[in-house]
Residue frames as a rotation matrix with the C-alpha (Angstrom) as fourth column:
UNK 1
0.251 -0.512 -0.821 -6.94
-0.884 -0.466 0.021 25.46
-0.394 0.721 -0.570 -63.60
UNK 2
-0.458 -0.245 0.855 -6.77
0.190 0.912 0.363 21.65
-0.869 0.328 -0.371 -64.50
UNK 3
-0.272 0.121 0.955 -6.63
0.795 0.586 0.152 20.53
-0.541 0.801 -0.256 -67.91
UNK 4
0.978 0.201 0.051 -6.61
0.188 -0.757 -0.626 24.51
-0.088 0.621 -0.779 -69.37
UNK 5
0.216 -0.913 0.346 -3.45
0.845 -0.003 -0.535 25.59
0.490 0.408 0.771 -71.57
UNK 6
0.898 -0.220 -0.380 -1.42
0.083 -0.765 0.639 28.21
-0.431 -0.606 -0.669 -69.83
UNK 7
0.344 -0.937 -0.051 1.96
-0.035 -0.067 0.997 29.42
-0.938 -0.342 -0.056 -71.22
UNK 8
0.214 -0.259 -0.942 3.74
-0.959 -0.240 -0.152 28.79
-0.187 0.936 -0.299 -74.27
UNK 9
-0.338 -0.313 0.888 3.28
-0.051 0.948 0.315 25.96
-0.940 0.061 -0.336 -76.64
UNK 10
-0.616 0.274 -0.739 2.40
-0.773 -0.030 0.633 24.45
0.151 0.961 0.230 -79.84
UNK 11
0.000 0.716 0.698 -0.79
-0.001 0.698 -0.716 22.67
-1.000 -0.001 0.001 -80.48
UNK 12
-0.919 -0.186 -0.349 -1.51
-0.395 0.458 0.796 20.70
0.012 0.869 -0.495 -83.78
UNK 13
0.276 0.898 0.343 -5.09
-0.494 0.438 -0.751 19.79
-0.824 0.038 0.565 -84.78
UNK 14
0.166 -0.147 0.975 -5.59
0.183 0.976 0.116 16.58
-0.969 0.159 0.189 -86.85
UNK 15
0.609 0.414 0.676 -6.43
0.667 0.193 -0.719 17.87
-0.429 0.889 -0.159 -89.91
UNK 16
0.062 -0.906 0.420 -2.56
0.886 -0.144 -0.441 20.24
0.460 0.399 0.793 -90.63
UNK 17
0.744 0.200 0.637 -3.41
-0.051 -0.934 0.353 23.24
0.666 -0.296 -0.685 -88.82
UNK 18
0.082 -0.775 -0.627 -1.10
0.700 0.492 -0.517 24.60
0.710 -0.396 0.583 -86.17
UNK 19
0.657 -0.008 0.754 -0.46
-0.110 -0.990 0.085 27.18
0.746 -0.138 -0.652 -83.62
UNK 20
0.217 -0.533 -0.818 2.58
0.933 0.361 0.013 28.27
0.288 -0.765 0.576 -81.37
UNK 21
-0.193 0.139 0.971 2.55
0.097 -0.982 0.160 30.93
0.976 0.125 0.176 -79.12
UNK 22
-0.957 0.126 0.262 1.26
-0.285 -0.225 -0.932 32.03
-0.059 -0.966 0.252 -75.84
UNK 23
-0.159 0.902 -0.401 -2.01
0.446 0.428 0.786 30.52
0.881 -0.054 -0.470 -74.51
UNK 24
-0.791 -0.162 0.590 -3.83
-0.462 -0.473 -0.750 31.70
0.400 -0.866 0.299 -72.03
UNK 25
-0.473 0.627 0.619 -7.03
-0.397 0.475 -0.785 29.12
-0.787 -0.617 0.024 -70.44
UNK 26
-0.207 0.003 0.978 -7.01
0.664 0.735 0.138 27.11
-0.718 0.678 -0.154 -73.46
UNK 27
0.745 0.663 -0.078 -6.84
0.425 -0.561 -0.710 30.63
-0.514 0.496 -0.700 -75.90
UNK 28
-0.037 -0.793 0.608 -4.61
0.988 -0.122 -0.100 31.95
0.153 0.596 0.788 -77.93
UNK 29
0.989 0.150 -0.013 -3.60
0.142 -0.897 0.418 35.04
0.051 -0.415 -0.908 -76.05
UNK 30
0.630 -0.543 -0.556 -0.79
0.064 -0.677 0.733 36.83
-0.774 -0.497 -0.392 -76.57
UNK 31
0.150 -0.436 -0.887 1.91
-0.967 -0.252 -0.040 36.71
-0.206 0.864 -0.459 -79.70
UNK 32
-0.352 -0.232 0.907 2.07
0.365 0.858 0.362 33.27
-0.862 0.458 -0.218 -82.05
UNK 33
-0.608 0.084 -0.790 1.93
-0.755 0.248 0.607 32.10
0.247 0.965 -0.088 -85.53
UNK 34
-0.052 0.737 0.674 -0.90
-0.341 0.621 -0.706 30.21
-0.939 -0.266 0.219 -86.68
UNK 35
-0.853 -0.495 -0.167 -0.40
-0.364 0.334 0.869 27.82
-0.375 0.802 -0.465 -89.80
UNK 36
0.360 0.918 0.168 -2.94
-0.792 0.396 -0.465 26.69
-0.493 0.034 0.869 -91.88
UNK 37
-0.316 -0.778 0.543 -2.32
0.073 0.551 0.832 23.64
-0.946 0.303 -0.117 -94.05
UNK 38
0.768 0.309 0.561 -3.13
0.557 0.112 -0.823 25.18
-0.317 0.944 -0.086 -96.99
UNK 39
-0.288 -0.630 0.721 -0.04
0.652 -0.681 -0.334 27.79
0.702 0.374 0.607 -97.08
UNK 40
0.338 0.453 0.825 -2.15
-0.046 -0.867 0.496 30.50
0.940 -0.206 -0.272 -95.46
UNK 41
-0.209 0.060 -0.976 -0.67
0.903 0.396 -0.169 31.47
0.377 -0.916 -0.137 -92.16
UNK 42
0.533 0.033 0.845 -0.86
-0.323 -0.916 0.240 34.91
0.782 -0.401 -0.478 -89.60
UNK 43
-0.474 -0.800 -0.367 2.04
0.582 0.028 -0.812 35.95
0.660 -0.599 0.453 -87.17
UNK 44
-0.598 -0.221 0.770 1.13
0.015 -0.964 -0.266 38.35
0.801 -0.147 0.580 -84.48
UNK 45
-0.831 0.262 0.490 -1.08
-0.544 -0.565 -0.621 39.65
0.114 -0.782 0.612 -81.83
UNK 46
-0.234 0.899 -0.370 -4.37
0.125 0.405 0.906 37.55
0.964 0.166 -0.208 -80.23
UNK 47
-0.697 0.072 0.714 -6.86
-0.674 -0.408 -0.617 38.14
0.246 -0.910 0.333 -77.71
UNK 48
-0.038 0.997 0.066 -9.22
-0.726 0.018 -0.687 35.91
-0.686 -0.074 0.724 -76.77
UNK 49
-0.167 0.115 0.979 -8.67
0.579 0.815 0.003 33.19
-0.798 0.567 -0.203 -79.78
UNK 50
0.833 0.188 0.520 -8.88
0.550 -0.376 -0.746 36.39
0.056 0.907 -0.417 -82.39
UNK 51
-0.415 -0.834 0.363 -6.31
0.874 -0.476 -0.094 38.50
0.252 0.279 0.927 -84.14
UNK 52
0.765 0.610 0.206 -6.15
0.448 -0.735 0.510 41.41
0.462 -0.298 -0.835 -82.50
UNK 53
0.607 -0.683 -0.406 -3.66
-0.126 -0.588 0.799 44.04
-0.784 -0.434 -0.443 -82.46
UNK 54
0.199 -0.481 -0.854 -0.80
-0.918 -0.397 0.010 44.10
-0.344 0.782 -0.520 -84.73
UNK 55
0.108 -0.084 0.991 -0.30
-0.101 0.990 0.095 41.03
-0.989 -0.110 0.099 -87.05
UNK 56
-0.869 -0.325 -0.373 0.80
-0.436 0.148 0.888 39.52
-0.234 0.934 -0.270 -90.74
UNK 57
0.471 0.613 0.634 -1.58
-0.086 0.747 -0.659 37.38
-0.878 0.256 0.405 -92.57
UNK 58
-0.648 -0.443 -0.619 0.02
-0.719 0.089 0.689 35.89
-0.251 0.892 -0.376 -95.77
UNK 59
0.692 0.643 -0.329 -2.14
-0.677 0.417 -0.607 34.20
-0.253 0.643 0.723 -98.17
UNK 60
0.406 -0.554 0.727 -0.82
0.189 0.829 0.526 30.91
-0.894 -0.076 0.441 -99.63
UNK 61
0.875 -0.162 0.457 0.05
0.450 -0.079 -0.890 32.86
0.180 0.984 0.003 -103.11
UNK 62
-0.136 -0.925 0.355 2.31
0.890 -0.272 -0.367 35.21
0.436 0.266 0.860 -101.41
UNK 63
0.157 0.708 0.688 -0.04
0.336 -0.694 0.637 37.93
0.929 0.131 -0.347 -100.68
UNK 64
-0.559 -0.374 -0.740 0.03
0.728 0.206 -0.654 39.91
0.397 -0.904 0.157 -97.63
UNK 65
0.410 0.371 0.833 -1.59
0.097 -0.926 0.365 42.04
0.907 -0.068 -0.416 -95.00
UNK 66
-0.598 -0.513 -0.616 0.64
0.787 -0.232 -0.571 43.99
0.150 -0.827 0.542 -92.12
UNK 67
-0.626 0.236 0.743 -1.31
-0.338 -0.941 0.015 46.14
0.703 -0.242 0.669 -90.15
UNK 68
-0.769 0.354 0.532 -4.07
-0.624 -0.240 -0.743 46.18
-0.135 -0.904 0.405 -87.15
UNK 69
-0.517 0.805 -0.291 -6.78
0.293 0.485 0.824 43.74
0.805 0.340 -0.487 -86.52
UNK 70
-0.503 0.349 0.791 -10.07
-0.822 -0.477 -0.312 44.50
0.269 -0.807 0.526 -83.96
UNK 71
-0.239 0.482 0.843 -11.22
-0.438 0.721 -0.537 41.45
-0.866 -0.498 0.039 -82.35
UNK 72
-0.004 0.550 0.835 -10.89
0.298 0.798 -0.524 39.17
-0.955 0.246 -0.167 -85.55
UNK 73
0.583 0.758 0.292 -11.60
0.637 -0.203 -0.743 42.00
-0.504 0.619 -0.602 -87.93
């Protein structure tokens, strides 16, 4: 298990992006918010590094979608 995320944290990639949440061997497994840095972000449910289960997505206008995702989709 060296050098693999486990638990809850926030990672930051270089370029404005973000994510805090549960991790699970360097994945995004369980409930966080992922930010882009355009505006665009999604709250909710990941398995695996994909949305999956119940989650927001908000467009950077404002838009939204609340409802179920299936591996991503």
């Amino acid at each position: 298990m060296e050098n693999k995320i486990f638990g809850t944290g926030l990672y930051s990639w270089l370029d404005g992006r973000s994510y805090v949440g549960q991790w699970k061997e360097n994945n995004m497994e369980g409930i966080g918010i992922y930010k882009w840095s355009d505006g665009r972000s999604y709250e909710g449910e990941y398995v695996d590094d994909k949305k999956h289960g119940y989650g927001i997505y908000r467009w950077a206008d404002g838009r939204a979608y609340a409802g179920y995702w299936n591996l991503g989709k």
